[in-house]
Backbone as JSON, one array per atom type, in Angstrom:
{
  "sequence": "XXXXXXXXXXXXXXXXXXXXXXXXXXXXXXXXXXXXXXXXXXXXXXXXXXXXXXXXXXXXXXXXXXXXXXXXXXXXXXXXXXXXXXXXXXXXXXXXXXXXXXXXXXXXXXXXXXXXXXXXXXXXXXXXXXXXXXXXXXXXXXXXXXXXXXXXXXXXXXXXXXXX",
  "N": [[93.22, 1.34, -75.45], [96.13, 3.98, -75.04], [95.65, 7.2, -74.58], [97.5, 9.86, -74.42], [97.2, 13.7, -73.8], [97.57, 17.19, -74.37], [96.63, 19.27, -71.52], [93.67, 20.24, -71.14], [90.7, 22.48, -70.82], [88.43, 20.43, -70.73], [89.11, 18.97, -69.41], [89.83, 19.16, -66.89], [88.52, 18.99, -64.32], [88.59, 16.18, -63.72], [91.56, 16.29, -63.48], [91.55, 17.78, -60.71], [89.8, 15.83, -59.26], [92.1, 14.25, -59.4], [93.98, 15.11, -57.95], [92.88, 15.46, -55.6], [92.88, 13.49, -54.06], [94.27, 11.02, -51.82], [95.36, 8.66, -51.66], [96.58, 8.76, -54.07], [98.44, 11.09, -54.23], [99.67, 11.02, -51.72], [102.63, 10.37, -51.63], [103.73, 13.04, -52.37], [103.45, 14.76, -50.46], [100.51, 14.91, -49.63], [98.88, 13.62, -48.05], [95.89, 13.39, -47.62], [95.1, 14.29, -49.96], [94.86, 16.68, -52.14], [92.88, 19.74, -52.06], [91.35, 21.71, -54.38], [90.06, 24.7, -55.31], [87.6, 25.13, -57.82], [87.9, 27.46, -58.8], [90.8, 27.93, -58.17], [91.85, 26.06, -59.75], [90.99, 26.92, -62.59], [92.29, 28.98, -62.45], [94.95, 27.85, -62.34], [95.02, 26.42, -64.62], [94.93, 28.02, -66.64], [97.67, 29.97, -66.48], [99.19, 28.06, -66.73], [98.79, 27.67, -69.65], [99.83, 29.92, -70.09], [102.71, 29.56, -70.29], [103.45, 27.26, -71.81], [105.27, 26.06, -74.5], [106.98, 25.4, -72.34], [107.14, 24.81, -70.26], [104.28, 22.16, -69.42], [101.5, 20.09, -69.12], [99.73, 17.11, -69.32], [97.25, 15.17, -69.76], [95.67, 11.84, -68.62], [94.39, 9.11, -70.45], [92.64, 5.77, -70.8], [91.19, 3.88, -73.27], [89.2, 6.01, -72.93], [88.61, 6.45, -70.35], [89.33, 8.46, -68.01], [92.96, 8.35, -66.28], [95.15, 9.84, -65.31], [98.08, 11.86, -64.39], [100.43, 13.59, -66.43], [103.94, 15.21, -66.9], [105.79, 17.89, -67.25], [109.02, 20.55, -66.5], [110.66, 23.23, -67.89], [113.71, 24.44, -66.64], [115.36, 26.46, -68.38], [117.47, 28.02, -68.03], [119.22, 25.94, -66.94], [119.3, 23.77, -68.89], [117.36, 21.91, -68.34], [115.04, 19.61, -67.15], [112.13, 18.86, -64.82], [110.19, 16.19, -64.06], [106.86, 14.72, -64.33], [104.63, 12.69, -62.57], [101.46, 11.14, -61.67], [98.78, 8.55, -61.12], [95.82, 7.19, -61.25], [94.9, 4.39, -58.45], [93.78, 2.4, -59.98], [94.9, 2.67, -62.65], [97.34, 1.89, -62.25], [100.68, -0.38, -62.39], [100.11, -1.13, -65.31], [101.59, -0.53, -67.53], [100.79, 2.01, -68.34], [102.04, 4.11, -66.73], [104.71, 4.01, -67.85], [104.22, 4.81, -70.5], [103.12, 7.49, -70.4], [105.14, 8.67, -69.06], [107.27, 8.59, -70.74], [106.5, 9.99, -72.97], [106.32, 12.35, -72.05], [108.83, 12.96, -71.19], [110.28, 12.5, -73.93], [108.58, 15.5, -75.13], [109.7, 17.19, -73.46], [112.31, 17.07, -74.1], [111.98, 17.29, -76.87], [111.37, 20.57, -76.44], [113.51, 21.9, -75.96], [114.92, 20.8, -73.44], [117.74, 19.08, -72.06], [118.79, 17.03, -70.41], [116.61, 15.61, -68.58], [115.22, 14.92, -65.19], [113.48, 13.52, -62.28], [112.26, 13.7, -58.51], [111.89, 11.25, -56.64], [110.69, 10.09, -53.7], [112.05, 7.88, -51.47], [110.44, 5.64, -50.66], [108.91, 5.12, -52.57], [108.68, 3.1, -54.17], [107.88, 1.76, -56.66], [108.21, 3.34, -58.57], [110.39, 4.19, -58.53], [111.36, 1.88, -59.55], [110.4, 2.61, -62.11], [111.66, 4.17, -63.07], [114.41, 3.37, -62.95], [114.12, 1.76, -65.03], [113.84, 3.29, -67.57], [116.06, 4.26, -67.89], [117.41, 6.41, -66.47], [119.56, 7.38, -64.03], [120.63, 7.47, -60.9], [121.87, 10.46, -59.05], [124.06, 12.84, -57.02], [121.74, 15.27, -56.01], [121.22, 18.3, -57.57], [122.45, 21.73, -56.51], [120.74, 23.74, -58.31], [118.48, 22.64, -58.03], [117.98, 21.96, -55.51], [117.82, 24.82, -55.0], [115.32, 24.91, -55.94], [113.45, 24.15, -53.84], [113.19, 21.52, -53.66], [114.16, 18.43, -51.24], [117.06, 16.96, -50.51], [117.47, 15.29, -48.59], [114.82, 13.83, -48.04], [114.52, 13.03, -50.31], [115.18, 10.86, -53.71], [117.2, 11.71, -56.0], [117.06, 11.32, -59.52], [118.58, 11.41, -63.15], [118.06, 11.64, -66.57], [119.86, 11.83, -69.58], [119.61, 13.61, -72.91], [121.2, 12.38, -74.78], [121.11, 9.96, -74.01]],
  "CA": [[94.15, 2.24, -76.09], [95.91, 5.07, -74.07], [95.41, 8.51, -75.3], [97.41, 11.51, -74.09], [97.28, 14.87, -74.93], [97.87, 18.72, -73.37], [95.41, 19.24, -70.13], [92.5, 21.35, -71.72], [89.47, 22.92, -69.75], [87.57, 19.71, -70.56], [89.99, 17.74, -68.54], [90.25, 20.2, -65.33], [87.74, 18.25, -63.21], [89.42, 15.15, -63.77], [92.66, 16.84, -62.46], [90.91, 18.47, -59.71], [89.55, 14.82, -58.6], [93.18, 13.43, -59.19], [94.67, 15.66, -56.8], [92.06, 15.41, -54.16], [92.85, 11.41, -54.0], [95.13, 10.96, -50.89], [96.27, 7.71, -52.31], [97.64, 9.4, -55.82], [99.27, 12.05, -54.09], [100.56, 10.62, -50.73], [104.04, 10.69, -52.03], [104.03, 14.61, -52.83], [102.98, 15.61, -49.06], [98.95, 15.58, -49.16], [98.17, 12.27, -47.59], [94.97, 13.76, -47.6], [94.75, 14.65, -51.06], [95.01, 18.34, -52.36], [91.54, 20.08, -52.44], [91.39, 22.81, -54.66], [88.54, 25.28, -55.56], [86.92, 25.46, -59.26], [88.71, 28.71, -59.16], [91.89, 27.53, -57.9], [91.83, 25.39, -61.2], [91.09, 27.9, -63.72], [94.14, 29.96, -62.59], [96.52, 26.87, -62.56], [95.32, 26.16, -66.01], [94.96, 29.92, -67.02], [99.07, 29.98, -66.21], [99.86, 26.83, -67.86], [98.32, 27.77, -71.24], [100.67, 31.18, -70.74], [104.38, 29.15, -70.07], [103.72, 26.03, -72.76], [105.73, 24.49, -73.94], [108.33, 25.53, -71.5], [106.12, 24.22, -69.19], [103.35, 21.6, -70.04], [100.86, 18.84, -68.61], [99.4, 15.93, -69.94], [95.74, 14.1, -69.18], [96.22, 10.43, -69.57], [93.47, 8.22, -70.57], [92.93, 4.58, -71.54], [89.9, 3.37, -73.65], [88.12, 7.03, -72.62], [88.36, 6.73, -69.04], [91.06, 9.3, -67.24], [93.9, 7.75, -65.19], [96.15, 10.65, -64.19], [98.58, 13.21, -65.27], [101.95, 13.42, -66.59], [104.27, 16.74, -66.63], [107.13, 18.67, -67.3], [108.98, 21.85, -66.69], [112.24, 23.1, -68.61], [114.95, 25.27, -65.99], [116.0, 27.23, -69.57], [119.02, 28.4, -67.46], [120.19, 24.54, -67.06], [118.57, 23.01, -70.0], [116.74, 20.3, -67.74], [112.92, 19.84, -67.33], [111.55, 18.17, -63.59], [109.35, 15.19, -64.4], [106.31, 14.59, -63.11], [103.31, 11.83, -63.01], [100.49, 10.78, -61.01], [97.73, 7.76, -61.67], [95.02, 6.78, -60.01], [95.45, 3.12, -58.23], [93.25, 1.93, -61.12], [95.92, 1.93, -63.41], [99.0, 1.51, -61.9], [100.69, -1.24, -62.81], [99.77, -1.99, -66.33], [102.12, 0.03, -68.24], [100.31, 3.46, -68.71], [103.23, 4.76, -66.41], [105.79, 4.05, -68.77], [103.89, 5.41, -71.73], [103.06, 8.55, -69.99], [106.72, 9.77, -68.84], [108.42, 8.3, -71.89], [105.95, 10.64, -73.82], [106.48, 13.53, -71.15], [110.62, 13.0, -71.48], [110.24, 13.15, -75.44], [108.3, 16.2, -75.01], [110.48, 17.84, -72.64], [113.74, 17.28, -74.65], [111.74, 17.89, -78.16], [111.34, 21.34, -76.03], [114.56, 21.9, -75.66], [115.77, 20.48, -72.3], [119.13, 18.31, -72.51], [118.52, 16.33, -69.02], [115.2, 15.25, -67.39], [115.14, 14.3, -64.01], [112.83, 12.94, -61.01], [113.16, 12.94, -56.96], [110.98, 10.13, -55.75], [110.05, 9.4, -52.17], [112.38, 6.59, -51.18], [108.89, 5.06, -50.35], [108.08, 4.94, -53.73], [109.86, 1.41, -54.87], [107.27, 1.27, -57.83], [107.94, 4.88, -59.67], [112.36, 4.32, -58.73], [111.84, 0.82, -60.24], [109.96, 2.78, -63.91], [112.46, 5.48, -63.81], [115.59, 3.03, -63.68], [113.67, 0.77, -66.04], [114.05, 3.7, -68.51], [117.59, 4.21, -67.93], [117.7, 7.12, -65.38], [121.08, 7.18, -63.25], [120.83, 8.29, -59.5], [123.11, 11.28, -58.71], [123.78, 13.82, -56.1], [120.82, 16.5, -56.13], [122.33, 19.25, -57.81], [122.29, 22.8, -56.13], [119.79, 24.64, -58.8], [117.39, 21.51, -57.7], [117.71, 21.67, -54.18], [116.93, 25.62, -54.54], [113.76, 25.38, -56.65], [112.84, 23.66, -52.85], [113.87, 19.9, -53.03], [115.01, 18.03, -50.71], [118.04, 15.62, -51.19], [117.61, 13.93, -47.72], [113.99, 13.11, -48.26], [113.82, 12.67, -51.72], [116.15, 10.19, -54.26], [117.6, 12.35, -57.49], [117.2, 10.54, -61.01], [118.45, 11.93, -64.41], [118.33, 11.1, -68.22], [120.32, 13.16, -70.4], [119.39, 13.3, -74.35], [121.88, 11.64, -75.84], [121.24, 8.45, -73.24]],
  "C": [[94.45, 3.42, -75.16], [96.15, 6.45, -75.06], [96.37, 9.76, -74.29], [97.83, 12.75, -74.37], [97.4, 15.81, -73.48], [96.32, 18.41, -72.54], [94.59, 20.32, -71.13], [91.55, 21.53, -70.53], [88.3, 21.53, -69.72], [88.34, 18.95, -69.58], [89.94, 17.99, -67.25], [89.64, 19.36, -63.98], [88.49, 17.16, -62.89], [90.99, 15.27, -62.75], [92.41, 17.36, -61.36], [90.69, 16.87, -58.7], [91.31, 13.84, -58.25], [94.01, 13.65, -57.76], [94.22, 15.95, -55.43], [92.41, 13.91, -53.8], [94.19, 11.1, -52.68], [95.93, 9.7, -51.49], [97.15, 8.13, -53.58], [98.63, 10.72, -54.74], [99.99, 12.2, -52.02], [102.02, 10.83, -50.56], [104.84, 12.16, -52.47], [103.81, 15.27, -51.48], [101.58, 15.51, -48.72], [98.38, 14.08, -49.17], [96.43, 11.94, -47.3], [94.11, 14.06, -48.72], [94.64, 16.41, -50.7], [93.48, 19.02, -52.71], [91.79, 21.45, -52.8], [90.4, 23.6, -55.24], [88.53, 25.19, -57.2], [88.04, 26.27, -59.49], [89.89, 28.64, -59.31], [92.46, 26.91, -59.69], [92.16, 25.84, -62.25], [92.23, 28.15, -63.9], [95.01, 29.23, -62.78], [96.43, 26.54, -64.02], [95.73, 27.34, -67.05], [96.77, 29.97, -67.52], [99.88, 29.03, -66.78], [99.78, 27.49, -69.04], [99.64, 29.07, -71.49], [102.12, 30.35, -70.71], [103.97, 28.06, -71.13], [104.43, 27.16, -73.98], [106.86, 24.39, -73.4], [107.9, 24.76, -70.11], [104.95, 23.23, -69.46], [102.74, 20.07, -69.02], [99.97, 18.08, -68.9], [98.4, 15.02, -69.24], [96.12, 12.45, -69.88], [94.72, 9.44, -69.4], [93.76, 6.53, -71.3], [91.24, 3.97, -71.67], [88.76, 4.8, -73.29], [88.16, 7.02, -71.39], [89.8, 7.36, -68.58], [91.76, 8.24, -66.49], [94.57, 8.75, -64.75], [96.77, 11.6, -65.8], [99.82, 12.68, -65.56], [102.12, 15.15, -66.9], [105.63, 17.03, -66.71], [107.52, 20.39, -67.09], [110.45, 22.08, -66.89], [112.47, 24.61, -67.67], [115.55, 25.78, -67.6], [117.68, 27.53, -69.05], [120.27, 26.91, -67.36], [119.83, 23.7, -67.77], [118.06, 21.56, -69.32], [115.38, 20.83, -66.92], [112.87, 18.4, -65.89], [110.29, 17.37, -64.41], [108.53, 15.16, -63.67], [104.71, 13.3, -63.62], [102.84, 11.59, -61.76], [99.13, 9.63, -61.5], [97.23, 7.44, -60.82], [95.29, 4.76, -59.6], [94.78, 2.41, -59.07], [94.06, 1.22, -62.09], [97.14, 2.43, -63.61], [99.0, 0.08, -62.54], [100.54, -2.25, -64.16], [100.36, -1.03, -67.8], [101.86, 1.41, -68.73], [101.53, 4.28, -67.92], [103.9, 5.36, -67.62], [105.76, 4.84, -69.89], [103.9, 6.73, -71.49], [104.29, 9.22, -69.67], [107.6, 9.34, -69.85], [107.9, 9.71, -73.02], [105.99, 12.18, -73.15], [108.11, 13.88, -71.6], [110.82, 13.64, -73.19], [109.63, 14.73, -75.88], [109.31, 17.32, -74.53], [111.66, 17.81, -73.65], [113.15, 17.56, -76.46], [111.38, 20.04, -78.04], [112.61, 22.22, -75.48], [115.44, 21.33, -74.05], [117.15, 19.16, -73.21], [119.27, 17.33, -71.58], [116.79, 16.42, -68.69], [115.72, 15.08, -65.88], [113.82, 14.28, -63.26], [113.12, 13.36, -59.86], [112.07, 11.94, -56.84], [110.89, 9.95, -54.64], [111.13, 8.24, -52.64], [111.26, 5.34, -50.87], [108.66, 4.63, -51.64], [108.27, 3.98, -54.31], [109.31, 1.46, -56.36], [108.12, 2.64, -58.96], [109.42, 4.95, -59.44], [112.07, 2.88, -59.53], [111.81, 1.13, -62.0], [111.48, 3.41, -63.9], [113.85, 4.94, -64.06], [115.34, 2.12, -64.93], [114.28, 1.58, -67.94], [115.19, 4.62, -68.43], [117.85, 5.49, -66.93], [118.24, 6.43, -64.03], [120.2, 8.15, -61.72], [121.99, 9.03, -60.0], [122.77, 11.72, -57.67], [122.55, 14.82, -56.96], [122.04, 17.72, -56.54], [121.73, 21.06, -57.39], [121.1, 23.61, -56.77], [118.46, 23.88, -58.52], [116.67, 22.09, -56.72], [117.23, 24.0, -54.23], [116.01, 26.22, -55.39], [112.64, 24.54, -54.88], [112.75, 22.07, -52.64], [114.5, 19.44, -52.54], [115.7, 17.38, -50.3], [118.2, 15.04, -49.47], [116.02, 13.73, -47.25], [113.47, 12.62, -49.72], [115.52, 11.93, -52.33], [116.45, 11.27, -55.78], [117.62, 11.41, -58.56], [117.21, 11.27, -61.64], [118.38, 11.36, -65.49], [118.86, 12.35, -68.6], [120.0, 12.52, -71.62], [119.7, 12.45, -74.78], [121.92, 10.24, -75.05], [120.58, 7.47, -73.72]]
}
């Protein structure tokens, strides 16, 4: 059964190990994995707890054992929320994806956004094959994107809008 819910302080380690994993987070820049202190932690959760649910991130489990994260964050100014997931190579592949950013998207637009979107690594074949699976259109990167620091000639743009 997969379970997921808001990141809490019991979860933190878990996220801490996710993001140290060079394989889970290869595709974000840290081929190395992201090592971040105890402390480091606190404060990222500390800062979450103050922006939800304009902001929000999601522990994903199946049967009690963690697999990864899922995530959103709503641009208020352009009513559209950046998507975001990560799983460990455990369990890829066996539909916890899907469940996790369908349940991130519903979130995000029960939060008011009006658009989701993605960029993906062109690398990524598996995570452009979910996101057209669940009906997200390529477009051009659109200007308020590209200057929150993305960048549309290493990364692919995908949106959903609400009513899609």
């Amino acid at each position: 059964m997969i379970t997921i819910k808001e990141t809490s302080i019991e979860d933190i380690k878990n996220v801490q190990h996710l993001w140290a994993d060079g394989d889970v987070m290869r595709f974000v820049g840290f081929s190395d994995g992201l090592h971040e202190t105890d402390e480091a932690m606190q404060q990222w959760l500390e800062r979450l707890d103050a922006v939800r649910p304009t902001e929000n991130h999601f522990s994903i489990y199946e049967d009690g054992k963690y697999c990864g994260e899922a995530g959103y964050g709503i641009d208020k100014s352009h009513n559209s929320a950046w998507l975001d997931i990560k799983l460990f190579g455990y369990a890829r592949g066996r539909g916890i994806a899907t469940q996790a950013i369908s349940y991130a998207i519903k979130e995000a637009f029960r939060c008011g956004a009006k658009t989701v979107w993605v960029d993906p690594n062109p690398q990524n074949v598996k995570a452009i094959a979910l996101y057209e699976r669940l009906g997200f259109k390529r477009k051009d990167m659109p200007e308020y994107v590209i200057a929150l620091g993305e960048d549309p000639t290493t990364n692919i743009y995908f949106e959903l809008c609400k009513e899609e």
